[in-house]
Jmol script that loads the backbone (N, CA, C; Angstrom):
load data "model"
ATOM      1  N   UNK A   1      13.477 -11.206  42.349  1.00  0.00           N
ATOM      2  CA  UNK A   1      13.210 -11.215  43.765  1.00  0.00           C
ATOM      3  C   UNK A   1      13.884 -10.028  44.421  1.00  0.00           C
ATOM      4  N   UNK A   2      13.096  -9.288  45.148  1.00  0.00           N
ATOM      5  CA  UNK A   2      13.737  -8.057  45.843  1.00  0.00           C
ATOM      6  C   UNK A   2      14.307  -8.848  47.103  1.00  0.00           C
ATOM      7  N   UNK A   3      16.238  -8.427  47.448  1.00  0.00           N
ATOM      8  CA  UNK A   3      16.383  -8.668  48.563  1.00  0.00           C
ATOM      9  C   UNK A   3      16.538  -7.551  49.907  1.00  0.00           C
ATOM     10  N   UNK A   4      17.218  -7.816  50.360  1.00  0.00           N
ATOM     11  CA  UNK A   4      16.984  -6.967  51.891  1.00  0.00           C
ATOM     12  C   UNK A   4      18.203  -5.702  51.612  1.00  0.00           C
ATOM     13  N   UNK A   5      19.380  -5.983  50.727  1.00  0.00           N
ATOM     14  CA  UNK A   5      20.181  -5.311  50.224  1.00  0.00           C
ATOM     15  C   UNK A   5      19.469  -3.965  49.639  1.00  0.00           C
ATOM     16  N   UNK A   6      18.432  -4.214  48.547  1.00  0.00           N
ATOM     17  CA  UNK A   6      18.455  -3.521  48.034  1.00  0.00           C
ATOM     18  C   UNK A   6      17.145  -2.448  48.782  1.00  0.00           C
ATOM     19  N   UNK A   7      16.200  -2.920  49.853  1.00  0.00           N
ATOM     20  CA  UNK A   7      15.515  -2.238  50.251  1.00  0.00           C
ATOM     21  C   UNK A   7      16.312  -1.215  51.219  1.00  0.00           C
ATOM     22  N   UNK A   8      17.754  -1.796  51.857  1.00  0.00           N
ATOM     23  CA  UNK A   8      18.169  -1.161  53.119  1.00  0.00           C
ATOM     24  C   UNK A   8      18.858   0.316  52.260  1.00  0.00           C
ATOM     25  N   UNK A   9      19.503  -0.109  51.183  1.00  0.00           N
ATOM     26  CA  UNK A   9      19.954   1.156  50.339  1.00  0.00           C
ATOM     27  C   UNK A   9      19.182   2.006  50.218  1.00  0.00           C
ATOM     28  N   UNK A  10      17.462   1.805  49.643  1.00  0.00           N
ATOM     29  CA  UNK A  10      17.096   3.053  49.128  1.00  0.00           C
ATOM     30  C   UNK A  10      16.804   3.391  50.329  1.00  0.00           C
ATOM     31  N   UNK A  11      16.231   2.642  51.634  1.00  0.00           N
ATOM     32  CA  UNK A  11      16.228   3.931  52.930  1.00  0.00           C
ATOM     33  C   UNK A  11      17.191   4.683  53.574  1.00  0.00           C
ATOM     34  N   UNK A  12      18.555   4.037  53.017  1.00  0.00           N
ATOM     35  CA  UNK A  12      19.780   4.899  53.030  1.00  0.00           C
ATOM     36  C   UNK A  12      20.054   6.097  52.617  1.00  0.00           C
ATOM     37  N   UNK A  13      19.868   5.822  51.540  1.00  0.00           N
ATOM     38  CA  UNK A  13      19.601   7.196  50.345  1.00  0.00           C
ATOM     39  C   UNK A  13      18.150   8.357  51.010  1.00  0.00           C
ATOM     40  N   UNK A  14      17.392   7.349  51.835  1.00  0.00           N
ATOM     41  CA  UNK A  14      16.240   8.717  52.627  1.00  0.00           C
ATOM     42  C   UNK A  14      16.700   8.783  53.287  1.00  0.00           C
ATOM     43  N   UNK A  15      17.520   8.518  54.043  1.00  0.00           N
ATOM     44  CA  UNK A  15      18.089   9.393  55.229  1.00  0.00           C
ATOM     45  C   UNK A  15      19.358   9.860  55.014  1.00  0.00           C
ATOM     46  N   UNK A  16      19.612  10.040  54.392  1.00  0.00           N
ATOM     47  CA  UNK A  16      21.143  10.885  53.838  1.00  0.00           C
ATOM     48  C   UNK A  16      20.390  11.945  53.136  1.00  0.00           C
ATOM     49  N   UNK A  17      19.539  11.993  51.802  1.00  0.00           N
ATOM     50  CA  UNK A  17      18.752  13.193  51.399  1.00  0.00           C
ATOM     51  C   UNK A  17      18.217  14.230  52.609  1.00  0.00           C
ATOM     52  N   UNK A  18      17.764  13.056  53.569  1.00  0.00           N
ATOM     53  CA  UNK A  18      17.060  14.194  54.587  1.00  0.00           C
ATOM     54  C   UNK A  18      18.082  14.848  55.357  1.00  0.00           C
ATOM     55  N   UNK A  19      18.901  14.292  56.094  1.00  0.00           N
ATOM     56  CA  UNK A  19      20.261  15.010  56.660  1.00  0.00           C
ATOM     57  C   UNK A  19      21.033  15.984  55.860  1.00  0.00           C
ATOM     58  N   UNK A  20      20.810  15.815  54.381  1.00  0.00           N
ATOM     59  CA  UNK A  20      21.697  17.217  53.236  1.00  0.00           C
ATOM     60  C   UNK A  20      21.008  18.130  53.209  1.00  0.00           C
ATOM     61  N   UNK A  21      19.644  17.965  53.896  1.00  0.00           N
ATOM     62  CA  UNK A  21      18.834  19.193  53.597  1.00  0.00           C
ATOM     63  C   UNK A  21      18.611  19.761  54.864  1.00  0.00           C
ATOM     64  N   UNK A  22      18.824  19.756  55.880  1.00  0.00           N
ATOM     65  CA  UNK A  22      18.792  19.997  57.236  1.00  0.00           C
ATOM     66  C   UNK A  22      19.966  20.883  57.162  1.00  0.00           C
ATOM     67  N   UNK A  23      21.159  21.389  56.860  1.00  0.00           N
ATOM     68  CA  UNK A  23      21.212  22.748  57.460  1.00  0.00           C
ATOM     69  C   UNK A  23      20.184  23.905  56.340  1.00  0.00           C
ATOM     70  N   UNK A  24      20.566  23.566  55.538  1.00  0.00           N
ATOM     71  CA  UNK A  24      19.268  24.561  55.256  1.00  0.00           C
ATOM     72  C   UNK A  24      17.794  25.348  55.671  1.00  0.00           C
ATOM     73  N   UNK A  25      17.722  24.011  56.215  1.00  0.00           N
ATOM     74  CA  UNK A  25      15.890  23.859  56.719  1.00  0.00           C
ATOM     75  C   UNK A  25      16.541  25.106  58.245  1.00  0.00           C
ATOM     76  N   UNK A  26      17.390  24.421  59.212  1.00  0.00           N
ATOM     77  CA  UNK A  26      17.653  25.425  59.991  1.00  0.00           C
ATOM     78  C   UNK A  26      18.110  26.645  59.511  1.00  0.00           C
ATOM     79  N   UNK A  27      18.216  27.303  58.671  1.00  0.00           N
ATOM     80  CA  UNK A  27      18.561  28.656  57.967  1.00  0.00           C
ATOM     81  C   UNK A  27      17.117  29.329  58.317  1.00  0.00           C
ATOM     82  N   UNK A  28      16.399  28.332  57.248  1.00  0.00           N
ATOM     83  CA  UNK A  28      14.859  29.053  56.978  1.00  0.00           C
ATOM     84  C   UNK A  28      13.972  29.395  58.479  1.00  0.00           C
ATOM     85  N   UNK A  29      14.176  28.030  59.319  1.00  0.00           N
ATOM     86  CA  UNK A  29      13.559  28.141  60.638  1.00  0.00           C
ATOM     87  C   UNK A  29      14.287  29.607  61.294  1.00  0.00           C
ATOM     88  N   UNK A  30      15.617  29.573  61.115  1.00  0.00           N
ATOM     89  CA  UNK A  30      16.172  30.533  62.213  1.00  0.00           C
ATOM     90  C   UNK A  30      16.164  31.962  61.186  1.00  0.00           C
ATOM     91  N   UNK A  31      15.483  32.515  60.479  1.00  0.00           N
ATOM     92  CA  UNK A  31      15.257  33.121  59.797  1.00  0.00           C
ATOM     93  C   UNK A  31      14.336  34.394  60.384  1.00  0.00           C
ATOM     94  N   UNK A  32      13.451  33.956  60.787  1.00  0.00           N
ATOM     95  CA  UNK A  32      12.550  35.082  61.842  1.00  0.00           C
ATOM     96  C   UNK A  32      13.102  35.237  62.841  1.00  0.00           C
ATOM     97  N   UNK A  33      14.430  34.987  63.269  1.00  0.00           N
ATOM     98  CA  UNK A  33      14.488  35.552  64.727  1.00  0.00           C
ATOM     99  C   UNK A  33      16.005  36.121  64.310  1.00  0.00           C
ATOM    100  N   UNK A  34      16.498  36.567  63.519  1.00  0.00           N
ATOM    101  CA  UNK A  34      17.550  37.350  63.053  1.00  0.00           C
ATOM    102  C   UNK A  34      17.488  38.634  63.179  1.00  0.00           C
ATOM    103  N   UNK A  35      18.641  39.047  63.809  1.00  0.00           N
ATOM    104  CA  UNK A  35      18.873  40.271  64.051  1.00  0.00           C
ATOM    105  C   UNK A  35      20.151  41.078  62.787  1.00  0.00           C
ATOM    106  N   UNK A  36      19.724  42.150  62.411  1.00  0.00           N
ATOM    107  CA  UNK A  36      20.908  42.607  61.695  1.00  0.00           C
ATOM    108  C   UNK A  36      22.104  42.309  61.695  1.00  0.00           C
ATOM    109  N   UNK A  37      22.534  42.679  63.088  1.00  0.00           N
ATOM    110  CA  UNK A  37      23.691  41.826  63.290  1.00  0.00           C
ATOM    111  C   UNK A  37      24.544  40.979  63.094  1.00  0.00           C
ATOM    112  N   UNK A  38      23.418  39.829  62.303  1.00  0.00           N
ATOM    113  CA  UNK A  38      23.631  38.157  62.476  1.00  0.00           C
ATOM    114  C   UNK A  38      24.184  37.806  60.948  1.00  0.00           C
ATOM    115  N   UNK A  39      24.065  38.993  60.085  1.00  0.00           N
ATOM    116  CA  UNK A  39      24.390  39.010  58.511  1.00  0.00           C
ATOM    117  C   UNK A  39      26.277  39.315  58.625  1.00  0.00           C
ATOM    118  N   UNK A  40      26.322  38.721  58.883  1.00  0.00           N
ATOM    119  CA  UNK A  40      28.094  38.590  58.540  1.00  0.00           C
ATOM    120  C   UNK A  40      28.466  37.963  57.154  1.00  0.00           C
ATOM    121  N   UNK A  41      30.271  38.113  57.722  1.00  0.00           N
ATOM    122  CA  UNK A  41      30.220  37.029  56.047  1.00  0.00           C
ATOM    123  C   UNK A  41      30.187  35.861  56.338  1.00  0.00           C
ATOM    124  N   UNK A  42      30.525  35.241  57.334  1.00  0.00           N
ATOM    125  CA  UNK A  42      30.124  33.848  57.884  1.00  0.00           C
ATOM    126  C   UNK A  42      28.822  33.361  57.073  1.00  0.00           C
ATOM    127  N   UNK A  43      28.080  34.047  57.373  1.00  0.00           N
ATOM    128  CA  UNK A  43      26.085  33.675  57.119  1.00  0.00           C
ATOM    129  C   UNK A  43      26.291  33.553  55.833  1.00  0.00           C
ATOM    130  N   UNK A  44      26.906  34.542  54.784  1.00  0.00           N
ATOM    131  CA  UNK A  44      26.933  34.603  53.533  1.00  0.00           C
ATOM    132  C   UNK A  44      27.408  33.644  52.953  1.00  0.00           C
ATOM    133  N   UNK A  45      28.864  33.338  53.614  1.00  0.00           N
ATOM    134  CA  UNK A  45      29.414  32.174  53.486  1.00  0.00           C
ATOM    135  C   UNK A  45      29.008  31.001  53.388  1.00  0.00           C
ATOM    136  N   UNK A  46      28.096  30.760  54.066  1.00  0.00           N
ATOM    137  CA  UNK A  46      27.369  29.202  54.820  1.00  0.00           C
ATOM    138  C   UNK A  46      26.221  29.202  53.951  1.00  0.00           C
ATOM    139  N   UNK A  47      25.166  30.505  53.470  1.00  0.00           N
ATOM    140  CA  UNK A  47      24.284  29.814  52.850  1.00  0.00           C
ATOM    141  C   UNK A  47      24.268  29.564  51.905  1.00  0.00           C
ATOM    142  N   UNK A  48      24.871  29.783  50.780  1.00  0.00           N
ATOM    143  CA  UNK A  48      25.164  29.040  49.409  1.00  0.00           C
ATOM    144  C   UNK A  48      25.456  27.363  49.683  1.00  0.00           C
ATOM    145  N   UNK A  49      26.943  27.482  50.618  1.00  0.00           N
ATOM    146  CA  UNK A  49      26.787  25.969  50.763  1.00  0.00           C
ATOM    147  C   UNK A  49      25.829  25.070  51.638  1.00  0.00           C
ATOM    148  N   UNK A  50      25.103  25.726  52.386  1.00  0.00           N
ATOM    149  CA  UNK A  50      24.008  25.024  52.669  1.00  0.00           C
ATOM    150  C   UNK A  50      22.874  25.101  51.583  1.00  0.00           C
ATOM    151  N   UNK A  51      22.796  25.469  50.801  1.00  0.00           N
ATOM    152  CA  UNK A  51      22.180  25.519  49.933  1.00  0.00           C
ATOM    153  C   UNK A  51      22.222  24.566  48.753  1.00  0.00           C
ATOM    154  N   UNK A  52      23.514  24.350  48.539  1.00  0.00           N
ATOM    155  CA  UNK A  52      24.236  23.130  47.750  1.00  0.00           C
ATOM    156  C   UNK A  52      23.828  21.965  48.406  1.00  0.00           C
ATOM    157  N   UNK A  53      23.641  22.093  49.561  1.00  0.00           N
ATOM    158  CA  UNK A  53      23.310  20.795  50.205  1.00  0.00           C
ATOM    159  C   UNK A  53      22.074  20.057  50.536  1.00  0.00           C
ATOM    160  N   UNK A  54      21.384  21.295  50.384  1.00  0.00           N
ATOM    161  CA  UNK A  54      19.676  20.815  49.993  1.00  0.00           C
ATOM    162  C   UNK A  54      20.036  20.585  48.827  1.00  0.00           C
ATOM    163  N   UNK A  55      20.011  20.683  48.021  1.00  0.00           N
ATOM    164  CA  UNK A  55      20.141  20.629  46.258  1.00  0.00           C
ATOM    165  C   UNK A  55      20.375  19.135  46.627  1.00  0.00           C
ATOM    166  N   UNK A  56      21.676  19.186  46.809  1.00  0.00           N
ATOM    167  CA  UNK A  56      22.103  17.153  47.065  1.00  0.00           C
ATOM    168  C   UNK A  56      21.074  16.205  47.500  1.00  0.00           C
ATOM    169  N   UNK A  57      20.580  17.088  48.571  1.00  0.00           N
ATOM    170  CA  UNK A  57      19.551  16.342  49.491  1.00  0.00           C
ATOM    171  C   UNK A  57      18.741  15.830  48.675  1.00  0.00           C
ATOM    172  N   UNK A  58      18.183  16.644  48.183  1.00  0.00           N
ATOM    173  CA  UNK A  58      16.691  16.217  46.570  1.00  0.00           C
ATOM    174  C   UNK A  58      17.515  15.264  45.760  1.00  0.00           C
ATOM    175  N   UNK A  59      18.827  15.927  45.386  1.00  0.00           N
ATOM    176  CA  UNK A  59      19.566  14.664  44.537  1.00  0.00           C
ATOM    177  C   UNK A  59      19.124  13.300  44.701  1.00  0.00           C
ATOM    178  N   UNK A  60      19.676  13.272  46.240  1.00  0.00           N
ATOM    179  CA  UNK A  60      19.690  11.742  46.813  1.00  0.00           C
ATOM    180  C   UNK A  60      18.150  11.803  47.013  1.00  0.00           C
ATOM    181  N   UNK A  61      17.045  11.740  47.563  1.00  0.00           N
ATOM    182  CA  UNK A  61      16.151  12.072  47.925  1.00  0.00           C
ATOM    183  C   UNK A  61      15.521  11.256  46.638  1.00  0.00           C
ATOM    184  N   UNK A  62      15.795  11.749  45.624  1.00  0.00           N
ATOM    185  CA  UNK A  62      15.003  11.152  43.714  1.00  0.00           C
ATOM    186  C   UNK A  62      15.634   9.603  43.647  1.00  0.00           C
ATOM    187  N   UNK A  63      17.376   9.732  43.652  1.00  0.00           N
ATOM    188  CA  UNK A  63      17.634   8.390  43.853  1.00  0.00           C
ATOM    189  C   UNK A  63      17.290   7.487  44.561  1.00  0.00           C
ATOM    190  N   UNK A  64      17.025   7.900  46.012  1.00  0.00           N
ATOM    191  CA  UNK A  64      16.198   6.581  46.912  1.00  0.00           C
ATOM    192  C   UNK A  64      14.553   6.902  46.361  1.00  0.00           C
ATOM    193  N   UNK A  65      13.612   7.268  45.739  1.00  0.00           N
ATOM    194  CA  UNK A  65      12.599   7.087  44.673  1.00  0.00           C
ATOM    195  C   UNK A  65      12.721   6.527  43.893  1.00  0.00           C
ATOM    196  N   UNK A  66      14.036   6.122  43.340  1.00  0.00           N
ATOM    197  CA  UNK A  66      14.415   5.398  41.662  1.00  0.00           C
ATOM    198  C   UNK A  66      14.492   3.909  42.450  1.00  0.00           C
ATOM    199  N   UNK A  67      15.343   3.932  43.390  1.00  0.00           N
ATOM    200  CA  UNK A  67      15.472   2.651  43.642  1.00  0.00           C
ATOM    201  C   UNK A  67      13.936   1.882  44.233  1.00  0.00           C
ATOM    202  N   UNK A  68      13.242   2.419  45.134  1.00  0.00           N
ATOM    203  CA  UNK A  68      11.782   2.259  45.613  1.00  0.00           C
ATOM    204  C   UNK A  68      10.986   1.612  44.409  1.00  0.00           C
ATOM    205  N   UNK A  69      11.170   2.549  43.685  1.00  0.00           N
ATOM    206  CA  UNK A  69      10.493   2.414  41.995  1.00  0.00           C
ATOM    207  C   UNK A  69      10.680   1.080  41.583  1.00  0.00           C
ATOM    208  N   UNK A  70      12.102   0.476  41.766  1.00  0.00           N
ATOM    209  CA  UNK A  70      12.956  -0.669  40.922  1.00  0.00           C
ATOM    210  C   UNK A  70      12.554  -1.711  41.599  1.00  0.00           C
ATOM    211  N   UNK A  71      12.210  -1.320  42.377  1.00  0.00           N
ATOM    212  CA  UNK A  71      11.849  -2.508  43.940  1.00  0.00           C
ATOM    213  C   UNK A  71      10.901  -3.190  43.515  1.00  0.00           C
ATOM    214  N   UNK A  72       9.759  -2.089  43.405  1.00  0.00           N
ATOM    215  CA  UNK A  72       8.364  -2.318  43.047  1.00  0.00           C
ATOM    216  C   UNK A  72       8.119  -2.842  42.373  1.00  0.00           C
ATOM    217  N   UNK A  73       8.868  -1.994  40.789  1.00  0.00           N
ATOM    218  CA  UNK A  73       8.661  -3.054  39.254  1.00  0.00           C
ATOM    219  C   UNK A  73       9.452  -4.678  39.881  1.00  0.00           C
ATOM    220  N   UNK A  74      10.404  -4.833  40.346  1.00  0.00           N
ATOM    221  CA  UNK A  74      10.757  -6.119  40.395  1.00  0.00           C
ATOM    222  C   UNK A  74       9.817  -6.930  41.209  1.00  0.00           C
ATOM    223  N   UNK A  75       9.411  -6.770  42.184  1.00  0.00           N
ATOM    224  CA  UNK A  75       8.199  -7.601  43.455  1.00  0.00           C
ATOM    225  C   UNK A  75       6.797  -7.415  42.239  1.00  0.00           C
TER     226      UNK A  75
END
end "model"
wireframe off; spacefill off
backbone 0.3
color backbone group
């Protein structure tokens, strides 16, 4: 029997994937409106680890799919 536990987790896990991937996504958006300028080491700094953090995002993102998955086979 699927309970309410285990459905509230895997939408947990989608909205935590989606929030790890959001500074990134603002990188890419704010991407066309960059000025030379705007390349510091700050920027350099930040996008690797925003980058790490999409990565996570998909991480979690597959895990709330695994659990969805587990749901299913069990119901």
């Amino acid at each position: 029997m699927v309970n309410e536990e285990q459905k509230q987790l895997a939408e947990i896990f989608k909205i935590a994937g989606f929030a790890l991937m959001t500074p990134f996504g603002n990188v890419i958006l704010g991407f066309p409106g960059l000025k030379p300028a705007d390349f510091t080491a700050l920027f350099f700094l930040n996008l690797p680890l925003s980058m790490g953090l999409f990565y996570l995002g998909i991480i979690v993102l597959l895990k709330s799919l695994e659990k969805t998955a587990e749901i299913k086979k069990k119901h």
